[in-house]
Residue, then its C-alpha position, 0 to 999 in steps of 0.5 A: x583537735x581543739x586549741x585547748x586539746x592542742x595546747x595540754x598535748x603541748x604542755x605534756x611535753x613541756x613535762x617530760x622534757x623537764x622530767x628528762x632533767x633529773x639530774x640537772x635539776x638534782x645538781x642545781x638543787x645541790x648547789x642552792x642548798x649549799x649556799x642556804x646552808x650557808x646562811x646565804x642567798x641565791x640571786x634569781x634574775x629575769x627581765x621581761x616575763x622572766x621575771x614570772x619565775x623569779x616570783x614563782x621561786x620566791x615569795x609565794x605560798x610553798x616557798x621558803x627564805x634563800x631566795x634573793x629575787x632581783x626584779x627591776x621595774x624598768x625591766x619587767x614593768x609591762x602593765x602601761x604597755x605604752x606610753x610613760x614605763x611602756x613596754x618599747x623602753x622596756x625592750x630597749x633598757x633590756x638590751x643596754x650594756x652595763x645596766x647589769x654591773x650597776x644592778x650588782x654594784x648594790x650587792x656583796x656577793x661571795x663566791x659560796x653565792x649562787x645564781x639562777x638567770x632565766x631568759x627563753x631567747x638567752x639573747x638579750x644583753x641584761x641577763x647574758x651580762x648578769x651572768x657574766x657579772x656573777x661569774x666574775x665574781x666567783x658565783x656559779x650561774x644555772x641558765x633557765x633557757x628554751x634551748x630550742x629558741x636559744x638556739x634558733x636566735x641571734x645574741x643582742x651582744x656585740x659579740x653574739x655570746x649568749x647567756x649559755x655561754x656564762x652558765x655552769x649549767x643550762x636548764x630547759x623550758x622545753x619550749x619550741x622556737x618562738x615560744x608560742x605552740x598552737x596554731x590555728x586554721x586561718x592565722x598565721x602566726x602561733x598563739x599560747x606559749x609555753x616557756x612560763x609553763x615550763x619555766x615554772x615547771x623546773x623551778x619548782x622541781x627546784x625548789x622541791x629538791x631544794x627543801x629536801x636538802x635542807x631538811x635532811x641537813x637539819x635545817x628544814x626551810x619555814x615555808x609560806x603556807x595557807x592557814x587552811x593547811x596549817x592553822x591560822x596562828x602556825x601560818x602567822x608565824x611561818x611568814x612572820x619568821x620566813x620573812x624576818x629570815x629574808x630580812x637578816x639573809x639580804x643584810x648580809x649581802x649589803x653589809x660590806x657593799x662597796x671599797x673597804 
């Protein structure tokens, strides 16, 4: 087989090993449109390239309000690569205790809140302590992991608890340990990964479920969507509202920030 004929037969068991999750995703479907229905948010948290289904969940086309993506740049910033904002303290800041709490020192969270933390390894310290911080604060947590690769590696944490260790449920990407799934003759190491596939895969499972829920309630999310689907003025409208909606949603969550 050619590479590319290697990586889709990958890719197809990226599918069935999300398809093999039904009912996880089905319970975590189930969580998150409870707290839209409550008129409040999910937090979505990924450092690195986590940080890709973060975006992927929401703002973009086929998404709607509920959604409140927590993305750092010091994080997740890797376009420098090196030098100033590089990809070395990126790597570094990823792994220093605390920088969680002071991330959710900025948030009002309620227990009827519910968060998504995504991490391929589940090792580094950031996301394990954002869902140890969520956790703490009465919210329950869904971990989107390669379990494999989880399970092949050592916890940053002093400890060596890892982020499945603060999750209420565990998502896979179905990713292989060390993510990347083709080999090639003559090299040594495997290229093309699949955690962003899998990964992306299971969130918008989620956000599909996730719709149906809300529209079945009576409340059906305003969705992003083309003006080629909709119409120019009806897509105007869908974004202008899905955002004002975003707008009022957050406010609630800096509202009563900080002591009484």
């Amino acid at each position: 087989m050619t590479p590319t004929d290697t990586y889709l037969t990958r890719v197809r068991t990226l599918v069935d090993a999300v398809a093999a999750q039904h009912a996880a995703i089905a319970t975590a479907a189930d969580w998150f449109a409870g707290t839209i229905l409550a008129g409040r948010m999910v937090h979505l948290f990924g450092s690195g390239h986590s940080r890709i289904m973060v975006e992927e969940m929401w703002p973009r086309y086929g998404s709607f309000p509920g959604f409140n993506p927590i993305v750092e740049l010091s994080l997740s910033f890797h376009n420098l690569v090196v030098g100033a904002n590089g990809q070395r303290q990126a790597m570094f800041l990823e792994n220093v205790s605390g920088l969680a709490e002071r991330i959710l020192r900025n948030y009002a969270l309620a227990p009827v809140d519910t968060a998504l933390v995504i991490s391929s390894s589940g090792c580094n310290v950031v996301p394990i302590e954002m869902a140890e911080q969520f956790q703490r604060r009465g919210v329950r947590v869904v971990a989107l992991v390669s379990k494999a690769h989880a399970a092949a590696s050592t916890s940053r944490r002093a400890d060596g608890r890892k982020l499945t260790d603060f999750a209420d449920l565990v998502l896979d990407t179905g990713a292989p340990v060390g993510d990347a799934m083709v080999a090639i003759e003559g090299l040594d190491t495997p290229v093309a990964p699949g955690s962003t596939v899998g990964g992306c895969l299971i969130v918008n499972t989620i956000k599909a479920e996730v719709a149906a829920r809300l529209t079945r309630a009576g409340q059906p999310p305003k969705v992003l969507s083309a003006g080629v689907v909709v119409g120019a003025a009806r897509a105007t409208a869908l974004f202008e509202s899905a955002y004002d909606e975003h707008a009022h949603r957050l406010a609630r969550l800096y509202a009563n920030v900080g002591p009484a």
